[in-house]
C-alpha positions as CSV (number, residue, x, y, z in Angstrom):
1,X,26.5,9.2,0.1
2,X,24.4,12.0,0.9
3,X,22.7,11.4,-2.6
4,X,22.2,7.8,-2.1
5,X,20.1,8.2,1.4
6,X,17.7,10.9,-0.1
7,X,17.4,8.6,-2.7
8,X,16.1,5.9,-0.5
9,X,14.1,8.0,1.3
10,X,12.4,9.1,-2.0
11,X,12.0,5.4,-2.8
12,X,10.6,4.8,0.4
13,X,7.7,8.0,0.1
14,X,7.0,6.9,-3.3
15,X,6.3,3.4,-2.0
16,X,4.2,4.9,0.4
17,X,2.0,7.0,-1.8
18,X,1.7,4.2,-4.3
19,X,0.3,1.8,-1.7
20,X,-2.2,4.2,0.1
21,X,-3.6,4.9,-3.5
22,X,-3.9,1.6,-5.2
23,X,-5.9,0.5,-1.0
24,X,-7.8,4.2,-1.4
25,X,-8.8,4.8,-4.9
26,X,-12.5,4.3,-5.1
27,X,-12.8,3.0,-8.3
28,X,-11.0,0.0,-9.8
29,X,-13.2,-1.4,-12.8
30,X,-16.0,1.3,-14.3
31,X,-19.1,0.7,-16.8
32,X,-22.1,1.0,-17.7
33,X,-23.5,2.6,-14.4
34,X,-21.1,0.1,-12.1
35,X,-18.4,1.1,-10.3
36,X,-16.6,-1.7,-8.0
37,X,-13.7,-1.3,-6.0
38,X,-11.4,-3.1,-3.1
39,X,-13.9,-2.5,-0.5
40,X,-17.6,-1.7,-2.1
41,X,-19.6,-1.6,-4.8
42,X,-21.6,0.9,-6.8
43,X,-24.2,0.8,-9.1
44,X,-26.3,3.7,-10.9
45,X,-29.7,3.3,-11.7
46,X,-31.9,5.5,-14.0
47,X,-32.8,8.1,-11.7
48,X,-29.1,8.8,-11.2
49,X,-29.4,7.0,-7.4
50,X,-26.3,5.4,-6.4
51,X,-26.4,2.0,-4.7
52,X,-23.2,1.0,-2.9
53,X,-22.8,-2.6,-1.4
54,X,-19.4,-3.4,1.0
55,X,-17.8,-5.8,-1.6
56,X,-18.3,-9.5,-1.6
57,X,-16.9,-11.6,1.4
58,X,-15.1,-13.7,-1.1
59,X,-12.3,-15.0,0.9
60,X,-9.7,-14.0,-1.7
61,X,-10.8,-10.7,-1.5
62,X,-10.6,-10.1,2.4
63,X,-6.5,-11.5,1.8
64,X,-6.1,-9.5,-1.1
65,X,-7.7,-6.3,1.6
66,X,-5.6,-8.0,4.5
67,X,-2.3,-8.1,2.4
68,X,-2.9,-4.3,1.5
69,X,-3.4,-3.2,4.8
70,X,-0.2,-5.5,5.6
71,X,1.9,-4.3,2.9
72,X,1.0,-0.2,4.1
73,X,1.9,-1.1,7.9
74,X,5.0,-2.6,6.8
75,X,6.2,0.5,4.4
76,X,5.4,2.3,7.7
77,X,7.6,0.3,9.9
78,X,10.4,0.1,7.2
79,X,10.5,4.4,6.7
80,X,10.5,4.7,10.6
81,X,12.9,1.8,11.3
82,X,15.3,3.3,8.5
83,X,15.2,6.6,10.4
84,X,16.1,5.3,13.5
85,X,18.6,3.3,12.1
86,X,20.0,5.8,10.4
87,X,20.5,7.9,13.1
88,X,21.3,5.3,15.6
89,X,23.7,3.0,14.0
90,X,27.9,3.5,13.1
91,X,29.3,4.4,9.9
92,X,29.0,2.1,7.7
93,X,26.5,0.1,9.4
94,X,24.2,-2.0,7.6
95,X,20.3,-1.8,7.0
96,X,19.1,-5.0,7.7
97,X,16.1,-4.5,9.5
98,X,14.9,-2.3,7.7
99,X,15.8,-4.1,4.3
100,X,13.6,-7.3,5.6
101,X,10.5,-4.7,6.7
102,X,10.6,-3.6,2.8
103,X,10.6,-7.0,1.4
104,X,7.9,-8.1,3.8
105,X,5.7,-4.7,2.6
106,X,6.9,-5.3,-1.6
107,X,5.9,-9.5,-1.2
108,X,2.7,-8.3,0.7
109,X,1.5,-6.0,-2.3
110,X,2.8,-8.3,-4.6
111,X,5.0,-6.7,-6.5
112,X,7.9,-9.7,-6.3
């Protein structure tokens, strides 16, 4: 039992990481001098100058910024409320809450 608990607390860490870098990483899609990301982007012109613009306000972009930002507080919530339920609740107790705060933060980032 003890095994399967670190093992969902690995799960949910590595969820975490995974999420703050894909919202973090500055640089999705790179060439020829252009660099563009979820939140700006960057051009390089001859003199080695860099130009960086806030990304477009293309409304599937906000949601696609929105549901990353979402998808972060809910892995949040769900590590937390997993703690606290884990000390908190009887043996054999079930996870619930904190099963329908990961779902909410995995259908946010899309991965389902």
């Amino acid at each position: 039992m003890l095994l399967l608990l670190l093992g969902i607390i690995v799960l949910h860490v590595a969820v975490l990481v995974l999420l703050f870098v894909a919202t973090i990483v500055s640089q999705w899609i790179v060439g020829n001098g252009h660099a563009t990301d979820l939140w700006q982007n960057c051009s390089t012109t001859s003199g080695n100058v860099q130009h960086c613009f806030s990304s477009s306000a293309n409304e599937w972009l906000q949601s696609v910024q929105a549901t990353m930002i979402l998808s972060i507080i809910f892995s949040v919530l769900s590590l937390f409320l997993f703690f606290c339920q884990l000390f908190t609740l009887t043996k054999g107790g079930r996870f619930y809450i904190t099963g329908i705060f990961q779902i909410l933060a995995e259908s946010n980032s899309g991965h389902i």
